[in-house]
N, C-alpha and C positions, 0 to 999 in steps of 0.2 A: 504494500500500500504506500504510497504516494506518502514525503511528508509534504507535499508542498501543500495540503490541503486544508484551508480554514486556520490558517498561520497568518494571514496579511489582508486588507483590506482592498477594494477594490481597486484603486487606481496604483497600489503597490505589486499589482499582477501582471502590468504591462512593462516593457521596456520601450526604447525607441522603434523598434520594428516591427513590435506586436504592435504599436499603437496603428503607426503607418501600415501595416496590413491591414487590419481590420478595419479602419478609416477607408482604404479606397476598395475594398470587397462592400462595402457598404453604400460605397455610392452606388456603386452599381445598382441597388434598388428603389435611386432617385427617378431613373429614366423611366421605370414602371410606372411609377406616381405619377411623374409629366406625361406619360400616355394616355394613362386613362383620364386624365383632368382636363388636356386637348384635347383630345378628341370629343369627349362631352360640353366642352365651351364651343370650339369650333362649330360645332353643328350647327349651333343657334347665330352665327355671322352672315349677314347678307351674302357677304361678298363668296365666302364657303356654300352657301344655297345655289346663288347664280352660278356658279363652275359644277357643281356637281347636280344639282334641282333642275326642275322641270316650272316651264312657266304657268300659271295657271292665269288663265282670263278671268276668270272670277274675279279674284284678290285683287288681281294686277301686281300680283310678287311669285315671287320664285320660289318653292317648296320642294323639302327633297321627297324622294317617295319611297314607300314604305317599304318598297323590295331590296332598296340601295340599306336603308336604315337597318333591318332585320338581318341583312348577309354583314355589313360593317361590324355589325356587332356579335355574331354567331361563327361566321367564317374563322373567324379569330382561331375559333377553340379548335382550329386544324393545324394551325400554326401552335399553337400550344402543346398541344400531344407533341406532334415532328418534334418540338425543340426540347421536349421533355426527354423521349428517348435517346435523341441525337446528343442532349445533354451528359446523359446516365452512361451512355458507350463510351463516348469520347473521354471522360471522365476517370472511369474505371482501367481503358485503356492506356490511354498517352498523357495522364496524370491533370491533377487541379488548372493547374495554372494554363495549359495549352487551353483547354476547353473554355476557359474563361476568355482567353484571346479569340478563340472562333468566335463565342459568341458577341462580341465586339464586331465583327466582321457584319455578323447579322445584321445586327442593329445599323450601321451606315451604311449595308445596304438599302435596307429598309428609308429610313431617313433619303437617300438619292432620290426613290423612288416616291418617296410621298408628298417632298418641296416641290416635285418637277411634274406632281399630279393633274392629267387633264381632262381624265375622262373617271366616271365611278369605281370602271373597272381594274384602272391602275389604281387608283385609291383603297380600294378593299382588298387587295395585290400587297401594297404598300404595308399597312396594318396587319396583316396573317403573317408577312414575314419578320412584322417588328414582334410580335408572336415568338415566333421560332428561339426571338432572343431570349423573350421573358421564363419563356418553358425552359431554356437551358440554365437559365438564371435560376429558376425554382429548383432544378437536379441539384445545381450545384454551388449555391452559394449557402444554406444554412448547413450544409454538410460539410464544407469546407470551414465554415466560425466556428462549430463544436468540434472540428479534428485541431484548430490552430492555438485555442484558447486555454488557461486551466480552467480547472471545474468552476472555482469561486469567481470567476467570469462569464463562463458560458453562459447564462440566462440573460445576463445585460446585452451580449453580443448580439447571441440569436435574434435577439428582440431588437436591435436594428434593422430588422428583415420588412418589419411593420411599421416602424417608427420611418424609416428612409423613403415608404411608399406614401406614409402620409404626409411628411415634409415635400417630398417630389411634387406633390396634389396640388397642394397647398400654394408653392414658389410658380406652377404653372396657371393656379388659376387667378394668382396675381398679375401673371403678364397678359395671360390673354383678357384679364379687365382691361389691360393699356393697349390692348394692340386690337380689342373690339373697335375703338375710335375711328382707326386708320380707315379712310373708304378704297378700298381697291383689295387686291389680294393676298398686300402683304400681313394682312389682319391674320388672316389662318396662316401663311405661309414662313411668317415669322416663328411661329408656337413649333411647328413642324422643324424648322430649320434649326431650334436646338436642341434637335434628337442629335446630332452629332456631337453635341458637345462631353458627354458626359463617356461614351465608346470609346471616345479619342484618346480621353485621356487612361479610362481603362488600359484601354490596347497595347501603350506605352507604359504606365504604371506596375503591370501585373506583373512583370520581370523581374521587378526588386521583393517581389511577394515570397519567402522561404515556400518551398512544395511544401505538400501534409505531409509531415514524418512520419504518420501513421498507413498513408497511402506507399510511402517509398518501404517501410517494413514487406511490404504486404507484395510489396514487388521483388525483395530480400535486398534490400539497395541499403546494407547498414549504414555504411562509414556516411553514405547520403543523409541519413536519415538522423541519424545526429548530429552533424552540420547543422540541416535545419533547423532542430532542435535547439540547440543552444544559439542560435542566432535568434530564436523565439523568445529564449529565457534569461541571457545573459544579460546582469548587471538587475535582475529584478529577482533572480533565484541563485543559490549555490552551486557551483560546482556539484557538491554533494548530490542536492536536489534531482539537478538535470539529471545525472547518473541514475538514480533511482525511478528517476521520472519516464526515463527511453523504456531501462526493466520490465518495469514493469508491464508498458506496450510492448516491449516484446516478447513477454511471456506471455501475458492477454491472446497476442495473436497468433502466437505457437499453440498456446493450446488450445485455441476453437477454431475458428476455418480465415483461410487465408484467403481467395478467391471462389467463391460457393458461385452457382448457378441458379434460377429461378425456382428447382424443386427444394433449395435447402431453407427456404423460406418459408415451409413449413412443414420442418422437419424439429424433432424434438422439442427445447426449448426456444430454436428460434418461431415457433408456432405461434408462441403468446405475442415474441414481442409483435409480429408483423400483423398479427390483430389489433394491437394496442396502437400501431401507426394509423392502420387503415381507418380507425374510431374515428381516432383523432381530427380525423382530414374528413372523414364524412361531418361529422358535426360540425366542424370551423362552418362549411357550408351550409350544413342545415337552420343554425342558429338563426337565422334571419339576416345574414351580414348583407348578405345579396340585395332583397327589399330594401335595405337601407342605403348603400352605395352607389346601389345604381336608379333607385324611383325613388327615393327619400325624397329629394326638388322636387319632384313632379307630384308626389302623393300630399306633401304640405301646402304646395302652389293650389291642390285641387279643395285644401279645407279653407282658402280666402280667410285666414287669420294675418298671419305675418308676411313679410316679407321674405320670400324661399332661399333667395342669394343669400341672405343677411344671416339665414338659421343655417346655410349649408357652409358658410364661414365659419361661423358659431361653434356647429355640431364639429367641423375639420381641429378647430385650437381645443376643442374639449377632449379631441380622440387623442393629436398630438400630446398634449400634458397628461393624460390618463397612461398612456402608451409607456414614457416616461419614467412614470410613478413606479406603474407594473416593473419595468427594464432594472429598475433602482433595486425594488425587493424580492425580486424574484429568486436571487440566491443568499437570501436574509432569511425570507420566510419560507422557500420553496413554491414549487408550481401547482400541486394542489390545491392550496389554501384558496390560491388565486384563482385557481381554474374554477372551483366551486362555487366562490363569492359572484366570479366575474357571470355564469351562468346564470346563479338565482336571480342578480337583479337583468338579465335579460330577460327572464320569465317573467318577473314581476313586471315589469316593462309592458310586454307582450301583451300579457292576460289584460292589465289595465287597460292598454291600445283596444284590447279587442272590447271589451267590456263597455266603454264609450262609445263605440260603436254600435252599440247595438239600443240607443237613444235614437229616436225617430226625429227627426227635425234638429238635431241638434241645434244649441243657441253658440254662441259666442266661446263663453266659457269650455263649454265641452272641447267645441273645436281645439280652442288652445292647449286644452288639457291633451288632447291628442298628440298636438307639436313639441309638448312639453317629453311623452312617453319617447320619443324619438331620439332625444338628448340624452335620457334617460338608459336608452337602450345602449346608444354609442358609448357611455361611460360604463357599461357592463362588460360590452363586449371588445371591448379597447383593455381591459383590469386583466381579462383572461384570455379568452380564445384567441382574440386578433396576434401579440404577440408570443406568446406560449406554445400554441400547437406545433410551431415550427421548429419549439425550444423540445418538446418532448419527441415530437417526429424524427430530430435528427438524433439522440441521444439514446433513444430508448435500442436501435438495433447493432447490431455487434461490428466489428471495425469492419473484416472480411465481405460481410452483406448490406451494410449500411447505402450505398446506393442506390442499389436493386431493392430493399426495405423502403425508403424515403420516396424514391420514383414509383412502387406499386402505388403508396399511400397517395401520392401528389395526381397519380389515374382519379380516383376514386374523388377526389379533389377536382377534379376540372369538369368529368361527368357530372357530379352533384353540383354544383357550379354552374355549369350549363343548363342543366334541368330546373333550376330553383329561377335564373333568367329571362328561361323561355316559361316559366309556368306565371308566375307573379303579375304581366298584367294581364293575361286572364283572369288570373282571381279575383284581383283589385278593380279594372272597369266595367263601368255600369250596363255595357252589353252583353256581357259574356257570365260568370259566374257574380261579378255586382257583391264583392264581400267588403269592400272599402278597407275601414278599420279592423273591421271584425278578422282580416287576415291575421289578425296577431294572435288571435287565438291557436292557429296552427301553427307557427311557428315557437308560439308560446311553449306548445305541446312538444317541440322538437326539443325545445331552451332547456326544457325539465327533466328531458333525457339525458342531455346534456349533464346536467350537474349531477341526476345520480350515475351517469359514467364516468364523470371525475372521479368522483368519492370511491367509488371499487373498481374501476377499472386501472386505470393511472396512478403508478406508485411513484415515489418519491423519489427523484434524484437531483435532486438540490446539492451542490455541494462533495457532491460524489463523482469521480475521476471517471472515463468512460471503460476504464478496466476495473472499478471497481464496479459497475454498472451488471459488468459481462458475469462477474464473481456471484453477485447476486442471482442473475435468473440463472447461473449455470447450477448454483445449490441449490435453488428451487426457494428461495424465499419468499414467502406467499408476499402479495402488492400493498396488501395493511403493515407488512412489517417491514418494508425497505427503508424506510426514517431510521428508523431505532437497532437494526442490525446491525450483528458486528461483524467484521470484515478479516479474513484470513490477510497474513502479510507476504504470502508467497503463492501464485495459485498455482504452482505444479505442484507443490507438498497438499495443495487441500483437497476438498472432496469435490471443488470445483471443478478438478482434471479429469475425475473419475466419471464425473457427471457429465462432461461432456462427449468423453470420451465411448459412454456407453447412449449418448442421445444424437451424438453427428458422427456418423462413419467416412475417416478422413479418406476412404478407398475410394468415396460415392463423391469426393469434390470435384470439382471440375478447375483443369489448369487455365482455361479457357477462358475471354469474356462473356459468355452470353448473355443476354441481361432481358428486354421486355419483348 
């Protein structure tokens, strides 16, 4: 076992190069944020209608139409899968850092192709391949913060995954207020022109990024892998430390699977954990985050209470500081507490949304009350789910399968995602199922699932090494008692080796990458 753990406080974890790592792996989840915040301003810009809309004589304005609007935003999730997979290969392959550089690549292609947009169809072209990027980005960037970090770090890291996406939102729907003004087509064409900024500098930055020690283990690349290692740790941990700290990943990964295949995923104990991922990634999405990210403005705009801009600001700085909060305690208190807390008040949220709803005429008050649950929801699901799942997703599965684990879960993640997108305004408008508010009662229903799959599903590793992680499920420690366990200090001497030994047959590994 690791001394390095629960010995120093946070910002005594980092040296100069853990900082600047994880500082520019983390922008990288800016560009997500500016995507999806342009493309949802842009839409609503004249001068964006006129180039991609159809005129209508009615109005006597330019409207885009519903086929353009519905593929814009659904085509996406084709680009998403490709870059998830094309992620998780390339990845596992030809290690962290290359993959990150392709996926740079993406991205300014992407960006050529969407400033230089003339017709809809380059445009929804443009957006699937900026896709490609964000899917590789989901394989492989919180997989990579929990392989670079210590333990008593990794929960603030990961949770830059969340935090980055709503800062990105945020910095883009600032500019395209200023570049709404402009009449002509630099209004949209500016927001789009800096998709390249944040690639670029990746592309270039990623080189001074140490590989994952634990990736280069795993490819038997020692003397590499310690390298990395103490340019990770040096001047913020001991000599000593480091030494102990390689160990112990390298016994971790001697004695459970070095390269596994898509059948060892559920095979013995890595069974639990790869349902414990797959949960995880279903609920982030079933929680209701979707309704709220993507129809929140338009479901408040339709209750003629407030101002929609004014409360999608609002709801944006309440998630960013809640996001924050969460990233600060999350290896103080652990992810439980949070995931549970963060869940109930999305239920209470929910159930209230829906309960209001079911007032016939409502008045004033009500409405508001409505806009207020919305807020409400955001600070629940900003506490837990938004940056956590990502913290538990990448942690919970073993060094060897941790890609092929994190990319099944990130499937399952994009499907229900997409499903909860395409369903939502069906439910919500008044032609079709007409459930308005009352929609929160089903999602409510999902929120309450939600918390009790925190509470027994999801154990505890706050604060815990990702080999001590492995030691745990390999002894079978039930998920109530991963807090409070104690921890063997060698796992070839413990019953951890045995354990593994008789649950993953190293004959049945595969040298091979295969992956989804």
């Amino acid at each position: 076992m690791s001394p390095t753990k629960r010995t120093r406080g946070l910002v005594a974890c980092f040296n100069g190069r853990l900082l600047y790592s994880c500082s520019i792996i983390a922008l990288s989840q800016l560009n997500f944020g500016m995507d999806q915040s342009a493309f949802s301003n842009t839409q609503a810009m004249p001068a964006f209608k006129q180039q991609f809309g159809t005129y209508d004589e009615a109005t006597g304005t330019y409207v885009l139409e519903t086929v353009f609007l519905s593929l814009l935003n659904s085509v996406i999730f084709v680009g998403f899968v490709f870059g998830l997979v094309v992620g998780n290969l390339t990845s596992r392959r030809f290690g962290r850092r290359i993959a990150m550089f392709l996926m740079c690549l993406w991205a300014l292609l992407s960006a050529v192709l969407l400033i230089t947009s003339k017709t809809p169809t380059q445009a929804i072209t443009g957006r699937t391949i900026a896709y490609v990027y964000i899917g590789m980005e989901l394989a492989l960037v919180p997989v990579l913060q929990s392989e670079l970090v210590p333990a008593e770090a990794r929960g603030f890291v990961v949770g830059t995954y969340q935090s980055g996406l709503l800062f990105g939102s945020l910095l883009m729907a600032i500019i395209c207020r200023g570049t709404s003004e402009i009449k002509g087509h630099g209004s949209w064409q500016i927001p789009y022109g800096l998709f390249f900024v944040v690639p670029s500098i990746l592309a270039v930055a990623v080189w001074w990024i140490p590989e994952s020690p634990r990736w280069l283990l795993t490819r038997d690349r020692q003397e590499e892998a310690l390298r990395s290692l103490r340019l990770l740790r040096q001047g913020a941990y001991t000599d000593e430390e480091i030494e102990t700290e390689f160990n112990d990943i390298q016994k971790a990964i001697n004695t459970t699977i070095k390269k596994g295949n898509f059948k060892d995923l559920f095979q013995g104990t890595n069974f639990k954990r790869t349902m414990i991922t797959i949960g995880v990634n279903i609920f982030l999405q079933l929680t209701g985050q979707n309704f709220s990210s993507k129809y929140g403005t338009i479901f408040i705009q339709s209750l003629g209470t407030v101002n929609p801009f004014v409360m999608s600001c609002i709801n944006s700085a309440v998630g960013i500081v809640t996001v924050l909060l969460t990233q600060y305690l999350s290896d103080k208190t652990g992810r439980v507490p949070l995931l549970v807390a963060g869940a109930f008040i999305q239920t209470a949220s929910l159930m209230t949304m829906g309960g209001l709803g079911t007032v016939e005429n409502p008045p004033h008050s009500v409405r508001t009350g409505i806009v207020v649950t919305v807020t409400l929801f955001m600070v629940g699901f900003s506490l837990g789910w938004a940056p956590l799942s990502h913290v538990v997703a990448a942690e919970i599965p073993t060094t060897g399968l941790r890609d092929l684990t994190y990319a099944l879960g990130s499937v399952f993640n994009i499907v229900i995602q997409w499903a909860v997108a395409f369903s939502v305004p069906y439910l919500i408008d008044e032609s079709h199922a007409g459930l308005g508010s009352k929609v929160g009662f089903i999602f409510g229903s999902t929120a309450f699932l939600a918390t009790l799959f925190s509470w027994f599903c999801v154990p505890e590793c706050g604060g815990k090494t990702l080999e001590e992680i492995d030691e745990l499920f390999l002894r079978g420690v039930s998920i109530r008692h991963f807090r409070t366990a104690s921890l063997n200090s060698d796992l070839e001497d413990s019953k951890a080796g045995d354990a593994v030994k008789g649950s993953i047959s190293k004959d049945n590994v595969s040298e091979g990458t295969r992956a989804l």
